[in-house]
C-alpha positions in Angstrom: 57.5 -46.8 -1.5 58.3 -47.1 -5.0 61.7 -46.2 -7.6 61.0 -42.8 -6.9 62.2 -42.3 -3.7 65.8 -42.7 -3.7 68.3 -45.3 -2.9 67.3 -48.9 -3.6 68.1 -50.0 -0.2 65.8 -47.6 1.0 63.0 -49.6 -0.4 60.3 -51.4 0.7 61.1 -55.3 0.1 57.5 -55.7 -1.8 58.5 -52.7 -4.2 61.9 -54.1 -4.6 60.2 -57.7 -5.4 57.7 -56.1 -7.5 59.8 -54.0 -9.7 62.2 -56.9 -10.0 59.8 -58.8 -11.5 58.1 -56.4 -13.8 61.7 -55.8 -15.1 62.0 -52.2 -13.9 65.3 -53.2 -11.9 67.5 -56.1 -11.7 68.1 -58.5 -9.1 71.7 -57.8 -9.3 71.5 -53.8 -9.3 69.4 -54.4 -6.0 72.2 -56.7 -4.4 75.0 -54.4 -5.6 73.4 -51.2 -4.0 72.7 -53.1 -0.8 76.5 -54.4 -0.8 77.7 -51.0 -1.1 75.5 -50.0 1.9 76.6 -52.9 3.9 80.2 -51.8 3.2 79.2 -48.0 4.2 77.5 -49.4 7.4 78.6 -52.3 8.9 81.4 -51.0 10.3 80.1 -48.8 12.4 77.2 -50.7 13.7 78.7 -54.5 13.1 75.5 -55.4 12.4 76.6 -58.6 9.8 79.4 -60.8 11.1 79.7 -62.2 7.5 79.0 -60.6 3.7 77.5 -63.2 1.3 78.3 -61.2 -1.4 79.6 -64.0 -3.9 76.8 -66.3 -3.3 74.1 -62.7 -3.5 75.4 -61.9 -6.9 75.2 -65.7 -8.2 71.2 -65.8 -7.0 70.5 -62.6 -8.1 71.7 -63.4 -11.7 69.8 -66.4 -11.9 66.7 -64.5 -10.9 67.0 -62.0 -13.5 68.1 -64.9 -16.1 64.5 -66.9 -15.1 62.8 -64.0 -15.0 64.0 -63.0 -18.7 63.0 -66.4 -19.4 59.3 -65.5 -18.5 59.6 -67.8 -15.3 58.0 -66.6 -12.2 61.0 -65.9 -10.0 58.8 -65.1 -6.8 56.5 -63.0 -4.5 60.1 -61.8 -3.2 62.3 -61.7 -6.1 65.8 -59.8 -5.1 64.7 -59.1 -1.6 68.2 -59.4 0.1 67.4 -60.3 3.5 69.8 -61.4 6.4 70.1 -64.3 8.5 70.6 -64.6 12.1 74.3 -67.0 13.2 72.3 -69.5 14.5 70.0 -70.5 11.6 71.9 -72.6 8.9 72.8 -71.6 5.4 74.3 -74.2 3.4 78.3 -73.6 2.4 78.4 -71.6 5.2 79.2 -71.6 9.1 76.5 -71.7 11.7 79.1 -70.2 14.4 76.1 -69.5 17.5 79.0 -66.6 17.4 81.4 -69.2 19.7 84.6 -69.5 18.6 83.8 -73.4 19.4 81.8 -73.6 16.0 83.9 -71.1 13.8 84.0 -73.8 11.3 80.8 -75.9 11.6 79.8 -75.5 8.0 76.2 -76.1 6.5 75.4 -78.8 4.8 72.2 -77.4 4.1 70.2 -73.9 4.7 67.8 -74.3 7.3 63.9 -74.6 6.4 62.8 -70.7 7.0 66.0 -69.9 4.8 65.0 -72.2 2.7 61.7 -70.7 2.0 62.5 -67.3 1.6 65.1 -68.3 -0.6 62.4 -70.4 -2.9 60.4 -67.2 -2.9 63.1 -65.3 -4.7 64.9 -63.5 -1.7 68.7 -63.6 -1.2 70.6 -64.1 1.9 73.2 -61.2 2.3 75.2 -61.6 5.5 74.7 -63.2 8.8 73.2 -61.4 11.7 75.1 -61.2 14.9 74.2 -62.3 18.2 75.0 -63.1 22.1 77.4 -66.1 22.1 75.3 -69.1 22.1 72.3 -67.0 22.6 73.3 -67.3 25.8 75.4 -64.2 27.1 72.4 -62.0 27.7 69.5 -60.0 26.1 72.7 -57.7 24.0 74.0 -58.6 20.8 78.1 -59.0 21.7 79.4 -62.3 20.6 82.8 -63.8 21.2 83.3 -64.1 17.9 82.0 -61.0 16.7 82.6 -58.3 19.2 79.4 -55.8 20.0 76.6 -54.6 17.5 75.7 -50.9 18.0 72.0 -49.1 17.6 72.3 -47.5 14.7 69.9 -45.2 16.6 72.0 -44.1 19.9 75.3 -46.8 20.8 74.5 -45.7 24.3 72.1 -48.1 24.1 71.5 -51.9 23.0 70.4 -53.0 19.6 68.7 -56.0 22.1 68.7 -59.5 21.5 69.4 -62.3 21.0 68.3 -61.6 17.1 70.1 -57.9 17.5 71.9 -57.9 14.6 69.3 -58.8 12.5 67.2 -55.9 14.1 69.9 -53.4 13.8 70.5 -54.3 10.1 67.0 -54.1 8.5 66.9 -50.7 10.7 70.1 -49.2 9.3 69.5 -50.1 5.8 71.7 -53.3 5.1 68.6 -55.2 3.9 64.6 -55.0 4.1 64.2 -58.0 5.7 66.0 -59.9 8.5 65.6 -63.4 9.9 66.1 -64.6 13.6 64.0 -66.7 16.4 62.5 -65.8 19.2 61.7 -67.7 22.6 61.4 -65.2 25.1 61.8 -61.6 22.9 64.5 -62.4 21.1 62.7 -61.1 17.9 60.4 -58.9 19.6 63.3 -56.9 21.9 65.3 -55.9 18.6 62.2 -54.7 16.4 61.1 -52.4 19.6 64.8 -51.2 20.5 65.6 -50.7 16.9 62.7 -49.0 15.1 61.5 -52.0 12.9 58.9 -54.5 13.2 59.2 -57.9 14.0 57.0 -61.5 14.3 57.0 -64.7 16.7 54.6 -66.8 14.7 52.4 -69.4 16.4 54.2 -72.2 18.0 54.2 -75.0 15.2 53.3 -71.9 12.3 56.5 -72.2 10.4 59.0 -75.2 9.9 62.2 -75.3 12.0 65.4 -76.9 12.9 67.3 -75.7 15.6 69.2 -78.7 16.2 73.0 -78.2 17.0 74.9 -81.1 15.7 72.4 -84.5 15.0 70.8 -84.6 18.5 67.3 -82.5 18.9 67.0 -80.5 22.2 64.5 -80.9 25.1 61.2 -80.3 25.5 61.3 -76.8 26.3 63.6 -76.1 23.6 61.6 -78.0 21.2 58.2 -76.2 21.5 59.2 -72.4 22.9 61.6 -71.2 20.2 60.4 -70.3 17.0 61.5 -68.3 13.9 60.4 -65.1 12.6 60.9 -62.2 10.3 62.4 -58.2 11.1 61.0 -55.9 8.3 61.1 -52.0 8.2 57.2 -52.2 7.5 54.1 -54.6 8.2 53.4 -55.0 4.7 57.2 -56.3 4.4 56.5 -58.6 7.4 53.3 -59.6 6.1 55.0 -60.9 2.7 57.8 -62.8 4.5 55.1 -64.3 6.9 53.5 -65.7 3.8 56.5 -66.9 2.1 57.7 -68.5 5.6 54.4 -70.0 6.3 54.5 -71.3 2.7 52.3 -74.5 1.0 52.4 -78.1 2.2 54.8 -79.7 5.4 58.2 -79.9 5.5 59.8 -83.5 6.7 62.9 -81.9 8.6 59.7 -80.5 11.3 56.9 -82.8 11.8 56.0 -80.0 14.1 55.2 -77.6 11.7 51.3 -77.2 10.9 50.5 -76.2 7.5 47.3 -74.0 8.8 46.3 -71.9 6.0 47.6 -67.9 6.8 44.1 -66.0 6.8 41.2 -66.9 8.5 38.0 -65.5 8.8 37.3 -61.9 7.6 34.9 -60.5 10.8 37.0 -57.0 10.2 38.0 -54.9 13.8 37.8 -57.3 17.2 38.3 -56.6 20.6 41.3 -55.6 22.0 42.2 -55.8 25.8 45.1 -53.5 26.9 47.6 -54.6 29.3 50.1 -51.5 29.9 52.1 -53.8 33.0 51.8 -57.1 33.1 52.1 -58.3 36.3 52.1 -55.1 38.1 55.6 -54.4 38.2 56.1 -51.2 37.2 56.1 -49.4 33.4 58.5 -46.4 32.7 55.9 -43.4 31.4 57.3 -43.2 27.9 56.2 -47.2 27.9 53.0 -46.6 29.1 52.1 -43.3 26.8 53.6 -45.6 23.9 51.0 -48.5 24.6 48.3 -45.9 25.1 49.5 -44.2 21.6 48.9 -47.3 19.9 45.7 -48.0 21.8 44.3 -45.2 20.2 45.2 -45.6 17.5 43.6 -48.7 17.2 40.3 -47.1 18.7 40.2 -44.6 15.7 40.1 -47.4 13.3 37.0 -49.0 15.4 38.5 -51.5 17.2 36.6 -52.3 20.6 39.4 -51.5 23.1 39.1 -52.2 26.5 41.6 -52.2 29.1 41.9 -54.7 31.5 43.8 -55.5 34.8 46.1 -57.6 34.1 46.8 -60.8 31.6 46.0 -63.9 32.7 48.3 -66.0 35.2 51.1 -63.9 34.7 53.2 -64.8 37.6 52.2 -68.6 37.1 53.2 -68.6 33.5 56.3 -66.5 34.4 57.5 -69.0 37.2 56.5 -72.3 34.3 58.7 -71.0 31.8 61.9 -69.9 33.9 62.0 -73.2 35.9 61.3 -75.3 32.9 64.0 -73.9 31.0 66.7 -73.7 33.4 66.2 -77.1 34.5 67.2 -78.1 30.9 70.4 -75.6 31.0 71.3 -77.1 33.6 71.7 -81.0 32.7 74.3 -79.4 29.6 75.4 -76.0 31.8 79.0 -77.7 32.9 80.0 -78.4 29.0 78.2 -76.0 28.0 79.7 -73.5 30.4 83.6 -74.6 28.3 82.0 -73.1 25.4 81.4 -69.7 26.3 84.0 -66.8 26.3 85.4 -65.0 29.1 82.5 -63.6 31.5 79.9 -65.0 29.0 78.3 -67.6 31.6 77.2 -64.4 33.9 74.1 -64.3 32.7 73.3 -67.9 32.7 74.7 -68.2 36.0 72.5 -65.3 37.2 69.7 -66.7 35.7 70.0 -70.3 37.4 70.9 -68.3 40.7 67.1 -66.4 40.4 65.4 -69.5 39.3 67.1 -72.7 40.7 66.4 -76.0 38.5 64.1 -78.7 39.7 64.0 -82.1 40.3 61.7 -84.5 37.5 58.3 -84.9 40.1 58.1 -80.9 39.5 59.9 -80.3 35.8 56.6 -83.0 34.8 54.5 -81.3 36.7 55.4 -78.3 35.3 54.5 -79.7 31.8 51.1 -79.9 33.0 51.1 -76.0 34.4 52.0 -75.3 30.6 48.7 -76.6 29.2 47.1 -74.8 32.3 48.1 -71.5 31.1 47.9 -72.2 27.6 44.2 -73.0 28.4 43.5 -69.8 30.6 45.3 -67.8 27.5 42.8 -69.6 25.1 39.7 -68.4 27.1 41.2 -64.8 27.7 41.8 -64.4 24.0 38.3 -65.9 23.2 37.3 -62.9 24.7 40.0 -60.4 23.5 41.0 -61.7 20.0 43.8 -59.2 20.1 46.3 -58.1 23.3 48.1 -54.4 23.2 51.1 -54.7 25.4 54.6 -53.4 25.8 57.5 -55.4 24.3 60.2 -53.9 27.0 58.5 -52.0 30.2 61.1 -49.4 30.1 63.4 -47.3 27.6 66.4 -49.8 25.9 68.7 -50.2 28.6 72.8 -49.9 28.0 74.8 -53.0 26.7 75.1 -55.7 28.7 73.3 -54.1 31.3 71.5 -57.9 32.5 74.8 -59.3 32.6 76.9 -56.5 35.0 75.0 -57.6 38.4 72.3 -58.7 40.1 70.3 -55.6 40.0 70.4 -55.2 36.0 70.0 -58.7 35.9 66.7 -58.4 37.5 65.8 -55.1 35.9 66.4 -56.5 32.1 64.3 -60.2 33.0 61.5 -58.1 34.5 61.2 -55.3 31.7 60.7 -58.4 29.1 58.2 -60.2 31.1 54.9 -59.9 28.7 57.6 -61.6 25.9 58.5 -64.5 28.0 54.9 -65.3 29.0 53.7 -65.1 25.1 56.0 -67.7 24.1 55.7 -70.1 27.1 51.9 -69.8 25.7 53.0 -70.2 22.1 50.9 -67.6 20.6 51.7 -64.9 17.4 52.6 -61.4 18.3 53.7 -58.4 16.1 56.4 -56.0 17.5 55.5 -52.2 15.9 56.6 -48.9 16.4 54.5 -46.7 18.5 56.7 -43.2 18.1 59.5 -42.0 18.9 60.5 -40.6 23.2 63.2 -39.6 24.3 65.2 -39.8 21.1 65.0 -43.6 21.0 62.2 -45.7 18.9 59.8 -47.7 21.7 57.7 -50.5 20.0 54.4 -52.2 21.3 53.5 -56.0 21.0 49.8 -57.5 19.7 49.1 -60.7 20.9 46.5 -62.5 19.1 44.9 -66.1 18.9 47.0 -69.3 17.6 47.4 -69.1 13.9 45.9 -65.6 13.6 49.0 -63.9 12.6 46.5 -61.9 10.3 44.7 -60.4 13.1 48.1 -58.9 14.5 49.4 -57.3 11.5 46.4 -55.9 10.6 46.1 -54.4 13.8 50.0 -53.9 13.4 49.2 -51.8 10.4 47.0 -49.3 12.4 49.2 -48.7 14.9 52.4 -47.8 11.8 49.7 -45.6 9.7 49.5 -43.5 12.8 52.7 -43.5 14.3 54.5 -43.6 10.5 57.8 -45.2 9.6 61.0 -44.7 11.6 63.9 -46.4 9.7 65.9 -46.6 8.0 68.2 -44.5 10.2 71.6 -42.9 10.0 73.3 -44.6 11.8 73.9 -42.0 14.3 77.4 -42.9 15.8 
């Protein structure tokens, strides 16, 4: 997309960077138009729980001051891009949406902020999200109150990075920032029209520390960062800029692995339409087998194949593992959380009780087994095609009401919780459009081969074209 078509916050974020920096716009025109669409907007879909207006307009006039300078001002120069409440930027609140940390101010932005921000993009406004990240798959925070899809409000935006999702979709900003440990990226990119990427386990520096103590083991290595963009060249470009040059001393865990590896063009793709044989609504399945041939026409070897590997093992891993941590912090925890908020939680522990420490260790040893069966399956099959969500986005809050959506919601997002529990990159795309409502598909690729995914991820939007930015139709 390029100055001709219309509205600058209709824009692609690499046309916006690269007309900043040729000097065809200014940084600050592109931050005022985006302001004035956040103020058209947000109140409908209360997508940002915060406008960083004043500190938007002081980085976009230093870019367009160092750019008249003839400095470089970056591959992302004006981007405005939003950031998700539980990811810090400095002189402002990380609230987790709890009333609890309403005032728990910044001392610092965060390291994926930080890099987008040294790339030339500029945070404007906070994304909202589930209280805590832990009220359930919707985007309603005590703080914050519910964000609608700007696509149907009969429906979630998902979660936990919704607001983020539904913001890049309606045209607040190109590019969004959240994490993702189970489909918390993933979920909004499908349900919202946009793409979005969980990077490799270890791909992009972190911190997701809250307060000075780091969290357990589960929480350590299964959440990770990623980018929402509109298109995969968007994605791509904040996938760069994220995975940046050189470590970062606040993550020893981070692995600076160079972003490309090697060129063999089209690979092998398996096909999984329902994991674990538990059922796939129709529009799910006719999405995945959209994209698959897609993929096909642009000579990819696709295959599809019965099922991916140890799904029920992997699925059973990563629920006791983590709610064996929630529980050791669930009775202070619990204090935190508004009205009703612990339902899902409390659900969750009911389905999949905690263990005792003979089985939590041994379950750090199932990990590396189904990390190592996923590393031979994806020897095969570079690449994975696979639904984010097996059925159509569900209403708000459905996982929280009872036992049944509950159920319904954790089995629909089952391929997302076994891809991080394996710690491998996947792409969230659009496949089309059924039943008035956007449904996305996921490729799964080898660590580190986040350019095998959005390269596929590109096929799949040349064919099925771009969906947002959307109305929003309220």
């Amino acid at each position: 997309m390029n100055g001709g078509d219309g509205a600058l916050w209709r824009w692609e974020a690499g046309a916006i960077a690269r007309a900043v920096r040729a000097g065809e716009v200014s940084a600050t025109e592109v931050v005022e138009r985006h302001l004035e669409r956040i103020a058209e907007v947000n109140p409908e879909v209360n997508a940002l729980t915060r406008v960083l207006a004043d500190a938007a307009r002081e980085q976009a006039a230093g870019i367009d001051h160092r750019r008249a300078a003839g400095e470089d001002p970056g591959p992302l120069a004006g981007v405005p891009f939003t950031v998700k409440e539980n990811i810090a930027v400095g002189g402002v609140p990380t609230t987790h949406g709890a009333r609890w940390f309403r005032d728990a101010t910044a001392t610092a932005d965060a390291p994926p902020v930080a890099r987008l921000k040294a790339a030339g993009a500029i945070p404007v406004g906070r994304g909202n999200m589930p209280t805590l990240t832990l009220a359930g798959m919707h985007s309603r925070s005590e703080l914050f109150g519910d964000t609608v899809n700007p696509w149907d409000p009969r429906v979630t935006p998902g979660g936990s990075s919704g607001g983020d999702g539904a913001a890049v979709a309606a045209g607040l900003a190109p590019l969004g920032l959240g994490n993702d440990s189970g489909g918390s990226v993933r979920i909004p990119a499908a349900f919202c029209g946009v793409t979005g990427l969980k990077p490799t386990e270890g791909r992009f520096p972190a911190d997701h520390r809250i307060g000075a103590e780091d969290p357990p083991l589960s929480a350590q290595t299964i959440p990770v960062d990623g980018p929402l963009a509109r298109t995969v060249g968007d994605l791509r470009l904040a996938f760069e800029a994220l995975a940046g040059p050189g470590a970062d001393p606040r993550d020893p865990r981070a692995v600076p692995v160079p972003t490309h590896g090697p060129d063999g063009g089209p690979v092998r793709v398996a096909v999984v339409a329902d994991p674990g044989g538990r059922g796939v609504h129709p529009w799910v399945r006719e999405a995945v087998d959209t994209a698959a041939s897609y993929l096909s026409d642009a000579g990819y070897a696709v295959t599809e194949v019965p099922d991916v590997p140890v799904h029920d093992e992997a699925l059973e891993a990563y629920g006791r593992m983590i709610m064996t941590e929630f529980a050791l912090t669930w009775p202070s925890v619990r204090r935190i959380l508004g009205a009703g908020e612990d339902r899902y939680i409390e659900m969750s522990m009911a389905r999949t009780a905690p263990v005792d420490l003979p089985e939590y260790l041994r379950l750090t040893g199932v990990r590396l087994t189904v990390r190592r069966a996923w590393a031979g399956f994806l020897a095969e099959y570079p690449l994975l095609l696979g639904p984010v969500f097996t059925s159509p986005p569900p209403a708000p809050g459905l996982e929280s009401r009872d036992e049944e959506g509950h159920r319904a919601v954790g089995e629909a997002m089952r391929l997302c919780a076994v891809t991080s529990f394996v710690g491998v990159p996947a792409v969230a795309v659009p496949a089309g459009v059924w039943g008035g409502l956007p449904h996305g598909v996921q490729i799964i690729g080898q660590a580190f081969r986040e350019d095998r995914c959005l390269a596929a991820a590109a096929v799949v939007e040349r064919g099925a074209g771009r969906l947002t930015p959307v109305g929003p139709l309220l």
